[in-house]
Jmol script that loads the backbone (N, CA, C; Angstrom):
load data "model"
ATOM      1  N   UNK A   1       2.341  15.978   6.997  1.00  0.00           N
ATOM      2  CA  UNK A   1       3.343  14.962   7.239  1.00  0.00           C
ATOM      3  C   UNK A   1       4.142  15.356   8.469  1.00  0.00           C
ATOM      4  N   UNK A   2       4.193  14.646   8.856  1.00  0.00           N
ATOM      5  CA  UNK A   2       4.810  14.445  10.638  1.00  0.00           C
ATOM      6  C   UNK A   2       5.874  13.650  10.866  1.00  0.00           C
ATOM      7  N   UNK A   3       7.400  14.396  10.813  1.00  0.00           N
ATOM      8  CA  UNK A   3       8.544  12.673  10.971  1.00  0.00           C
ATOM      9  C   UNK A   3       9.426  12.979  12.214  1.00  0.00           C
ATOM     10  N   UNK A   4       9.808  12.474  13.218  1.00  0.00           N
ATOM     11  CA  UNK A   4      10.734  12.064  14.000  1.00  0.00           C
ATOM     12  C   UNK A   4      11.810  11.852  13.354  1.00  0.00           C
ATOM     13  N   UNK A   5      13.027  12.510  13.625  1.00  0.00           N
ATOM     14  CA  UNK A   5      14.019  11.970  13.578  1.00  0.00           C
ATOM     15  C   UNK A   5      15.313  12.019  14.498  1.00  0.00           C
ATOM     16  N   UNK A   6      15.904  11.245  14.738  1.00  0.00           N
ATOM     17  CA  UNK A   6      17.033  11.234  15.334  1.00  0.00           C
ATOM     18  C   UNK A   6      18.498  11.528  14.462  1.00  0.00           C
ATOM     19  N   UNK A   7      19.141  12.665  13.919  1.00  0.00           N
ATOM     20  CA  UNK A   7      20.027  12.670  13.190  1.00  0.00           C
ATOM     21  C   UNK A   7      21.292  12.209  13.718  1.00  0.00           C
ATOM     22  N   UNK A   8      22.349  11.638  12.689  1.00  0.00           N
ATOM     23  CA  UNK A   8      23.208  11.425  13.070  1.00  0.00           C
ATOM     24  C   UNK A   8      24.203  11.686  12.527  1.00  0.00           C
ATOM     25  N   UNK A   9      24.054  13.022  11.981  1.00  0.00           N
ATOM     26  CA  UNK A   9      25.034  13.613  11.147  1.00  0.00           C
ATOM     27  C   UNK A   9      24.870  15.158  11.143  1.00  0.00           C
ATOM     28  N   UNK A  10      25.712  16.313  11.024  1.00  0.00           N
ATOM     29  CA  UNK A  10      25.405  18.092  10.964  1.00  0.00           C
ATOM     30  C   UNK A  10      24.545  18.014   9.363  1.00  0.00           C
ATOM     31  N   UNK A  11      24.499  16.930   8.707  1.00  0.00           N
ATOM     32  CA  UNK A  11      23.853  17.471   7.583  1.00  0.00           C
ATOM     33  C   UNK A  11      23.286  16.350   6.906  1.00  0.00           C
ATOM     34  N   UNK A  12      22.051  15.873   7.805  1.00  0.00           N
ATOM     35  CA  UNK A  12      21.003  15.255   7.557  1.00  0.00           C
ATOM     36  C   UNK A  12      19.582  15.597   6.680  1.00  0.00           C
ATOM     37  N   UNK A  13      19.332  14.997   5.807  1.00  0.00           N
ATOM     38  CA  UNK A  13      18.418  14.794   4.504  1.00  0.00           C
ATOM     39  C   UNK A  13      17.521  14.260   4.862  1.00  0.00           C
ATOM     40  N   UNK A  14      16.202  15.089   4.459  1.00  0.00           N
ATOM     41  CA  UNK A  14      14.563  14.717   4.673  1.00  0.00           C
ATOM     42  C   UNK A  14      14.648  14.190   3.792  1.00  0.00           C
ATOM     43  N   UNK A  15      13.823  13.057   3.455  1.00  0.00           N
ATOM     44  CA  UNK A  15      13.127  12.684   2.221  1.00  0.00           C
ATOM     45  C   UNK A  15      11.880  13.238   2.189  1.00  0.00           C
ATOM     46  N   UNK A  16      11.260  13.806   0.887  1.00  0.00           N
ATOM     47  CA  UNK A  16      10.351  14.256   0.905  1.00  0.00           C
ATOM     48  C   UNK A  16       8.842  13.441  -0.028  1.00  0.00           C
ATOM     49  N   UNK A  17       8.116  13.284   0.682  1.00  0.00           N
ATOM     50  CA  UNK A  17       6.690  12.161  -0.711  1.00  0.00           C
ATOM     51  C   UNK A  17       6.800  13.119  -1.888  1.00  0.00           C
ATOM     52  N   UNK A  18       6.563  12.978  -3.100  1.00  0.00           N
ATOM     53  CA  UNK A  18       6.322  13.235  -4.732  1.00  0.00           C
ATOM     54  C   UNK A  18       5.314  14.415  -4.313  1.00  0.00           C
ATOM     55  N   UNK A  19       4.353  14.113  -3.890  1.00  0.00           N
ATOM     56  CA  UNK A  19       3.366  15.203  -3.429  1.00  0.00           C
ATOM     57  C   UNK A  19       3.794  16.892  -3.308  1.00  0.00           C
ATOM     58  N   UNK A  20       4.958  16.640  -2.555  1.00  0.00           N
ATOM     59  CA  UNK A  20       5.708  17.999  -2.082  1.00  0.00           C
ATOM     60  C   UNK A  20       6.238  18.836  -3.371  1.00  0.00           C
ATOM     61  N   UNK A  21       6.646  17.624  -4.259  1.00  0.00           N
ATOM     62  CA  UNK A  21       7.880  18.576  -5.307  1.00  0.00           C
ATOM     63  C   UNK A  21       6.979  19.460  -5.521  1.00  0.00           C
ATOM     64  N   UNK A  22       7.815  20.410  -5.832  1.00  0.00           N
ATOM     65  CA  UNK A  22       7.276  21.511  -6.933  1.00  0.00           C
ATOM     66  C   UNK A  22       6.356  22.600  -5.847  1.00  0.00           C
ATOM     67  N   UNK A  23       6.368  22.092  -4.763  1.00  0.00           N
ATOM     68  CA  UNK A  23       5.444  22.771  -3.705  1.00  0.00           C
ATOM     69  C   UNK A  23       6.520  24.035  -2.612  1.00  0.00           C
ATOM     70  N   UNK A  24       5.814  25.060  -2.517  1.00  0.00           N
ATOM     71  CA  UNK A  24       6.113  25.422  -0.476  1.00  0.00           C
ATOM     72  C   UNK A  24       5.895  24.777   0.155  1.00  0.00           C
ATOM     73  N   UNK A  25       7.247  24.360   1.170  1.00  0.00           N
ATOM     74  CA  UNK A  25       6.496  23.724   2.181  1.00  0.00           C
ATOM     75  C   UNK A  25       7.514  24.643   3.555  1.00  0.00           C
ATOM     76  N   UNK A  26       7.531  24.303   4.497  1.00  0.00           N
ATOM     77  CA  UNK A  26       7.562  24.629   6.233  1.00  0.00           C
ATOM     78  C   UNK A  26       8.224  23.725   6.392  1.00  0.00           C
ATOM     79  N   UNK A  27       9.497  23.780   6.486  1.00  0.00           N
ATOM     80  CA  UNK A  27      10.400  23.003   7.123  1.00  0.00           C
ATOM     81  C   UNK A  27      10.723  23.273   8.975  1.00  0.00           C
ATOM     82  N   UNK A  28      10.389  22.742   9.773  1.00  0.00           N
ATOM     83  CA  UNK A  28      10.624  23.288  11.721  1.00  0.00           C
ATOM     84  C   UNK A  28      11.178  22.128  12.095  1.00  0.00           C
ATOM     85  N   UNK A  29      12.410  22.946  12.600  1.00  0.00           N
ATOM     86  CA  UNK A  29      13.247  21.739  13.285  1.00  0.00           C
ATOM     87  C   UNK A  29      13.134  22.287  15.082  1.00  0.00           C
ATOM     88  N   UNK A  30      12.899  21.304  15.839  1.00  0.00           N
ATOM     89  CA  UNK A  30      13.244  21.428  17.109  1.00  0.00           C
ATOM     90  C   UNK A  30      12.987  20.296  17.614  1.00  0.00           C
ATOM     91  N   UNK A  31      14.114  20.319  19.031  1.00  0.00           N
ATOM     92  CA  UNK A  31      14.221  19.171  19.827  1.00  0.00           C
ATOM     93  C   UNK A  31      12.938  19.017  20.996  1.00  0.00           C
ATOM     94  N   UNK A  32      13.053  17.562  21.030  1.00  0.00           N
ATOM     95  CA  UNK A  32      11.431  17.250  21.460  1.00  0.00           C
ATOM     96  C   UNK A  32      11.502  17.045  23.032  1.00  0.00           C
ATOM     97  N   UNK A  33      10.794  17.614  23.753  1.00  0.00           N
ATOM     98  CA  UNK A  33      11.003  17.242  24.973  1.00  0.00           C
ATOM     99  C   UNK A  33      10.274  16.401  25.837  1.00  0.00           C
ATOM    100  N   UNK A  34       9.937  15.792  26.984  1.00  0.00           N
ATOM    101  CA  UNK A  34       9.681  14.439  27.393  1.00  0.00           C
ATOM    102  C   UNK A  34       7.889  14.678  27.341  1.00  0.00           C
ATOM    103  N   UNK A  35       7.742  16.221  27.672  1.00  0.00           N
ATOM    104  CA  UNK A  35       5.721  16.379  27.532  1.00  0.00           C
ATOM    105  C   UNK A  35       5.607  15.669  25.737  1.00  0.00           C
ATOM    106  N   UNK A  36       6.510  16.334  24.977  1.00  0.00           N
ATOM    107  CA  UNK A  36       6.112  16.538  23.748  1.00  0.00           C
ATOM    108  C   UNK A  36       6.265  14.804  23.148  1.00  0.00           C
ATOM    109  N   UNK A  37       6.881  13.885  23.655  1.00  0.00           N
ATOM    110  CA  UNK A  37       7.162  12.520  23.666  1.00  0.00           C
ATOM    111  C   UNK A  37       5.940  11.943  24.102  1.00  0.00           C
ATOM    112  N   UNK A  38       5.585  12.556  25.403  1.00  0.00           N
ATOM    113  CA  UNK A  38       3.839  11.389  25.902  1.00  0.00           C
ATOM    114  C   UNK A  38       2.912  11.935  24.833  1.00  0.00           C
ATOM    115  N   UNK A  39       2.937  13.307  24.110  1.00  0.00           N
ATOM    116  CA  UNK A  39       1.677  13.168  23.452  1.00  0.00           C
ATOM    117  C   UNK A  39       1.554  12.487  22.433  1.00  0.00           C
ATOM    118  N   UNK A  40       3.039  12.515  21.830  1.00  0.00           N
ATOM    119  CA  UNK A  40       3.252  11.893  20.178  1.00  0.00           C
ATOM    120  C   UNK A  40       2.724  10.076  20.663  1.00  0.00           C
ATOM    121  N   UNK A  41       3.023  10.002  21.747  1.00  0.00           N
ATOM    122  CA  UNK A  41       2.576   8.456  21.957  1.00  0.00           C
ATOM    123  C   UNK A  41       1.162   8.466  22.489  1.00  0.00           C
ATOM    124  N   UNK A  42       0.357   9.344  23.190  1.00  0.00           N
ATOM    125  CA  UNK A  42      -1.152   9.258  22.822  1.00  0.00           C
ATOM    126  C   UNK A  42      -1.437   9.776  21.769  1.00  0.00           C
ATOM    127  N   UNK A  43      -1.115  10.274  21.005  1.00  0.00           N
ATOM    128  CA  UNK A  43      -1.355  10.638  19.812  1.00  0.00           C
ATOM    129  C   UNK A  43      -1.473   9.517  18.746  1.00  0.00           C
ATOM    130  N   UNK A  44      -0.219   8.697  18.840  1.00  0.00           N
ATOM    131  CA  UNK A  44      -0.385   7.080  18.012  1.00  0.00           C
ATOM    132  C   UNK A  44      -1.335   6.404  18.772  1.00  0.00           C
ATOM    133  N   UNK A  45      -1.354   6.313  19.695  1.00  0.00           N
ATOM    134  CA  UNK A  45      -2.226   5.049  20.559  1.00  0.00           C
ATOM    135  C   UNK A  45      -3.867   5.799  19.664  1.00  0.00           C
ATOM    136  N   UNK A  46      -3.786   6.936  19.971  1.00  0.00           N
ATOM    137  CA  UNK A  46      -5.418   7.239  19.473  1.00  0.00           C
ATOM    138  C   UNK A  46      -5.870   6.879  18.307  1.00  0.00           C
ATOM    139  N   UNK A  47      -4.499   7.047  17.501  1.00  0.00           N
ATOM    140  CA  UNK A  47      -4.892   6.647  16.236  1.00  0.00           C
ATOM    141  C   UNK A  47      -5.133   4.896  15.832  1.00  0.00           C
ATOM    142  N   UNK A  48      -4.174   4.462  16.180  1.00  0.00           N
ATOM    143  CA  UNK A  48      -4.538   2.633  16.381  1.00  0.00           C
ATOM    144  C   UNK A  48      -5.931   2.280  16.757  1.00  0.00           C
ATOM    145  N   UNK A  49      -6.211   2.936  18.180  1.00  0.00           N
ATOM    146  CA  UNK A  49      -7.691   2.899  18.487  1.00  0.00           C
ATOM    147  C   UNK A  49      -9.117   3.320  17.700  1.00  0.00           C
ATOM    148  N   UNK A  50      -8.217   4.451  17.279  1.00  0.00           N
ATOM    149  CA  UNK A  50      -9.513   4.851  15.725  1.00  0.00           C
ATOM    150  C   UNK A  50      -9.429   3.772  14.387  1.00  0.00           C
ATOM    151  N   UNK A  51      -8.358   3.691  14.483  1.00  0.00           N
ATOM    152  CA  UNK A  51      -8.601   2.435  13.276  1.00  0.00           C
ATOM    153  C   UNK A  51      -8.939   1.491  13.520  1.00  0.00           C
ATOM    154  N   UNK A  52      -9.516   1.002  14.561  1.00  0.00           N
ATOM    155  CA  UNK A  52     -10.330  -0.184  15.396  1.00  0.00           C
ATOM    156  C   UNK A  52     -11.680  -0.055  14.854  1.00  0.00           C
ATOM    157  N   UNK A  53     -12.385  -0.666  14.183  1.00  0.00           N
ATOM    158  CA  UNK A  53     -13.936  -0.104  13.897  1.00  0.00           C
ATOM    159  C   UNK A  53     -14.843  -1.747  14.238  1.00  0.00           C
ATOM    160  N   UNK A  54     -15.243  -1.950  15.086  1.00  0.00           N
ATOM    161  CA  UNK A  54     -16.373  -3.623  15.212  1.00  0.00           C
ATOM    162  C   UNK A  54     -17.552  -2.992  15.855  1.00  0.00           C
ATOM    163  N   UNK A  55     -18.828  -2.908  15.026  1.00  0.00           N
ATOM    164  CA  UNK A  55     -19.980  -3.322  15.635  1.00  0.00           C
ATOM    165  C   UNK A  55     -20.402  -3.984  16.679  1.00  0.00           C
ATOM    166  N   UNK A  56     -20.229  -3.600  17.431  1.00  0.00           N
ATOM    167  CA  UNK A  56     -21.235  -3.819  18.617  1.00  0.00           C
ATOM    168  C   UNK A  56     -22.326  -3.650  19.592  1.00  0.00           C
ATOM    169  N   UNK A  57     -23.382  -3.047  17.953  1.00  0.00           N
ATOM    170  CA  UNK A  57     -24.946  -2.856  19.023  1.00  0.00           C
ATOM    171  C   UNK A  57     -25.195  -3.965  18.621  1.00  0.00           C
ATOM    172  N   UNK A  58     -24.950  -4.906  18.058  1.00  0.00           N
ATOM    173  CA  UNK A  58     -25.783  -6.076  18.106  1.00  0.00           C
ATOM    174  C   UNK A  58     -25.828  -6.898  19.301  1.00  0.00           C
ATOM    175  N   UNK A  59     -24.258  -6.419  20.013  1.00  0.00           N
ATOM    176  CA  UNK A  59     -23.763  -7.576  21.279  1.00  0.00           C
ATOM    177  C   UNK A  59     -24.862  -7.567  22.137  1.00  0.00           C
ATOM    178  N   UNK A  60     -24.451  -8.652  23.006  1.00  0.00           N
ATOM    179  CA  UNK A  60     -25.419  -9.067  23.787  1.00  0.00           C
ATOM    180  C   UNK A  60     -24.455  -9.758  25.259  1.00  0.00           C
ATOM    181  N   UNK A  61     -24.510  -9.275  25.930  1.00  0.00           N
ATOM    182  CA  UNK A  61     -23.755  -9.629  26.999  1.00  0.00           C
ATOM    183  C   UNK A  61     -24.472 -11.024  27.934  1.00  0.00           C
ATOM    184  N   UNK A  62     -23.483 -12.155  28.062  1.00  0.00           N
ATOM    185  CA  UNK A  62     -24.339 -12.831  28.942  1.00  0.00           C
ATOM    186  C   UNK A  62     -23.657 -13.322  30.198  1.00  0.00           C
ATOM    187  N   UNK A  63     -24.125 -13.158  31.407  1.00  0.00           N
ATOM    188  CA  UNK A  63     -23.307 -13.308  32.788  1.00  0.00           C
ATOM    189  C   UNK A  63     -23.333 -14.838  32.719  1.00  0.00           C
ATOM    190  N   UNK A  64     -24.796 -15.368  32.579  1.00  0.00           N
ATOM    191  CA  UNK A  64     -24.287 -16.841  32.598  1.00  0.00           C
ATOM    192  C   UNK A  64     -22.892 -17.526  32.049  1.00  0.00           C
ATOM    193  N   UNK A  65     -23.393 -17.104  30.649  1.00  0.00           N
ATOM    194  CA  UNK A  65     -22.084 -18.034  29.844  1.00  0.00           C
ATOM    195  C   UNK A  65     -20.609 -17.090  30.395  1.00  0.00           C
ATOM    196  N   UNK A  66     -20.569 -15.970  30.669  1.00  0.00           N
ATOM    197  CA  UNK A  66     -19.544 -15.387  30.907  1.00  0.00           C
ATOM    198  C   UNK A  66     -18.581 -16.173  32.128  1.00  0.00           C
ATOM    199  N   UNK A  67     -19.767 -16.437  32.938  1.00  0.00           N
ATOM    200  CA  UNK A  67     -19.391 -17.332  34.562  1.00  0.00           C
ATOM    201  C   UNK A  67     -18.974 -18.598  34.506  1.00  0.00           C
ATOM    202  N   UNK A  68     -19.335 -19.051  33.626  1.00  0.00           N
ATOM    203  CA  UNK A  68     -19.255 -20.516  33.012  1.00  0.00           C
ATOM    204  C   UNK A  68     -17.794 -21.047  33.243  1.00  0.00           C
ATOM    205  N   UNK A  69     -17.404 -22.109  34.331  1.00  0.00           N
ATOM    206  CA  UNK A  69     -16.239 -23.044  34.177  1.00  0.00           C
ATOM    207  C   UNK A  69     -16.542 -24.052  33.458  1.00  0.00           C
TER     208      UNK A  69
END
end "model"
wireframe off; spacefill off
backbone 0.3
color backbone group
């Protein structure tokens, strides 16, 4: 689990999923800097793109109809 946050208080509260109780976990806090900002956003973009899934060996490309006014 991976969260961003922007706090707005000295004593700001994770919520944690059900999963965790009863668990160890690794709590790391640090401030994010502008490299660490472009990856988290290719990082989402990749993932959107992976959840993209359409078949397309069937396609068939055609210049005619493509040209077509």
């Amino acid at each position: 689990m991976r969260q961003i946050l922007i706090p707005s208080a000295s004593n700001h509260i994770v919520d944690l999923p059900e999963l965790y109780y009863g668990k160890r976990v690794l709590i790391t806090v640090s401030t994010l800097g502008e490299k660490m900002d472009m990856f988290l956003k290719a990082e989402e973009a990749r993932a959107f793109f992976n959840s993209i899934q359409v078949d397309l060996s069937s396609y068939k490309f055609d210049r005619e109809e493509a040209n077509e006014r």
